[in-house]
C-alpha positions in Angstrom: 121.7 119.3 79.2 125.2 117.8 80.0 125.0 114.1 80.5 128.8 113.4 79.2 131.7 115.5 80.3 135.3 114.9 79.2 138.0 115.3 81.4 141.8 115.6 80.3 144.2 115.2 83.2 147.8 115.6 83.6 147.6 115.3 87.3 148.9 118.9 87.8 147.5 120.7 90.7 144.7 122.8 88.6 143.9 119.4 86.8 143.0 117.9 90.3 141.0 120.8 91.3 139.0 120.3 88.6 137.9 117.1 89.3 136.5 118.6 92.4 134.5 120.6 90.1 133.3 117.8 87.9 132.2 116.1 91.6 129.9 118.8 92.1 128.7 119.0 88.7 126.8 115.3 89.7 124.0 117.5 91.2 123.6 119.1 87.5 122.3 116.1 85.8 126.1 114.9 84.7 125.9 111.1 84.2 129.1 109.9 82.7 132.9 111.2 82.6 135.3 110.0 80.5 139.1 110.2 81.7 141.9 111.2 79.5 145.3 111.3 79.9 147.7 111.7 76.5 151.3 110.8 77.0 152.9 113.8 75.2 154.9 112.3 71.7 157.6 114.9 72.0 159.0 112.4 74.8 159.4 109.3 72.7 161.0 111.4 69.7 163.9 112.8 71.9 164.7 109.5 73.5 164.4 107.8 71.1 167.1 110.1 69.0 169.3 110.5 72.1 169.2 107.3 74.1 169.4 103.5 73.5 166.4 103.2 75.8 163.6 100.3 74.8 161.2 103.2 73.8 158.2 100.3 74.0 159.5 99.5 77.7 159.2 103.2 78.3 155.6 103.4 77.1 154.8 100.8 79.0 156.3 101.5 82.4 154.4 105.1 81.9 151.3 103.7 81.1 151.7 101.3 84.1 152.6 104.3 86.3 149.5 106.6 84.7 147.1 103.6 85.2 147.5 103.6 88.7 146.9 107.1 89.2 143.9 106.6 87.0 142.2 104.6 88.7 142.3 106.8 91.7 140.5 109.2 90.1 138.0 106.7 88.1 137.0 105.4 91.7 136.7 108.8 93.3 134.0 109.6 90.2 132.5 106.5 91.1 131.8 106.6 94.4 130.2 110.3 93.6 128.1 108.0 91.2 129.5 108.7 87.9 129.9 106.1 85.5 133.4 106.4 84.3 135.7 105.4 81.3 139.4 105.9 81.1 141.7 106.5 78.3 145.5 106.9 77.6 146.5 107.9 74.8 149.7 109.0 73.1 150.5 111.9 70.7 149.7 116.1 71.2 147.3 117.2 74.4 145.1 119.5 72.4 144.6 117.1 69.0 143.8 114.2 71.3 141.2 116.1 73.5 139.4 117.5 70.7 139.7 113.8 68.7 138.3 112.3 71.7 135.4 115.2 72.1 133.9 113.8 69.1 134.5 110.0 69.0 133.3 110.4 73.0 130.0 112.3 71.3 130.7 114.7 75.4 128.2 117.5 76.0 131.0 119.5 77.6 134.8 119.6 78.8 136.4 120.5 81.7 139.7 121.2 81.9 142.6 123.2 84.0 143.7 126.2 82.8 147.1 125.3 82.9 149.1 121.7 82.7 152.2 120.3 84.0 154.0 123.5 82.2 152.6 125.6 84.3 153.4 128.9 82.5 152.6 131.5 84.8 152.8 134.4 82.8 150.3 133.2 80.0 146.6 133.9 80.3 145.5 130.1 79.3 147.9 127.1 78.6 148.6 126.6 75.4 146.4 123.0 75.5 143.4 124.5 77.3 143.3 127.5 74.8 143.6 125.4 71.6 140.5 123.5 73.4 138.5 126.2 74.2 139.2 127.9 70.5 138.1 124.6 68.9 135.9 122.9 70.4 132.5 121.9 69.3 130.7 121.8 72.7 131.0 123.9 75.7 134.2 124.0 78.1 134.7 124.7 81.4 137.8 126.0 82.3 138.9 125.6 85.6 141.7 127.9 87.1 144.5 128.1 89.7 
């Protein structure tokens, strides 16, 4: 039933625990993952208004950075046997989850209930509740 699962990652601690999840989900016919970080745009617009920094140097020492950690996570998938893709992307959590959703063609989404942000007193984060509100397939929310 779910061969394809998408998995946004911010590297928070809920994120990681949810990757423990999507270990276990192997066992449940889950073939594929595909690995999404988005590099939030709200970071580029305020530097690039407030600082002379090379925004394109930026964007590419935090891809660099994200890469690595990445990878960690790609080969931890793939020694449980997953095939794995992974994708950065840039612009708003929620928008790029649910764009990649359907150019991924995923049977389901797992994702932390809360990101870096970690807003205690909200039920959901903002991000995983725009997911689960829009999205066309099935999500698994995963919490602290």
């Amino acid at each position: 039933m779910f061969k394809k699962v998408l998995f946004p990652i911010d590297f928070s601690d809920v994120s990681m625990s949810a990757l423990e999840y999507i270990i276990k989900l192997k066992n449940s016919g889950v073939e594929e993952v595909v690995v999404i970080n988005i590099v939030e745009d709200k970071y580029f617009y305020l530097l690039g208004e407030y600082t002379r920094l090379d925004i394109d140097k930026f964007e590419g020492d935090i891809k660099k950075n994200i890469t690595g950690k990445l990878n960690v996570v790609a080969n931890k998938l793939s020694d449980a046997g997953y095939k794995v893709k992974v994708k950065i992307t840039r612009g708003i959590p929620a928008n790029e989850i649910l764009k990649a959703e359907k150019e991924e063609a995923v049977s389901m989404i797992v994702i932390g209930s809360h990101g870096m942000s970690n807003l205690k007193e909200m039920f959901l984060g903002s991000v995983s509740e725009t997911v689960v509100r829009k999205s066309e397939t099935p999500v698994l929310v995963i919490k602290r």
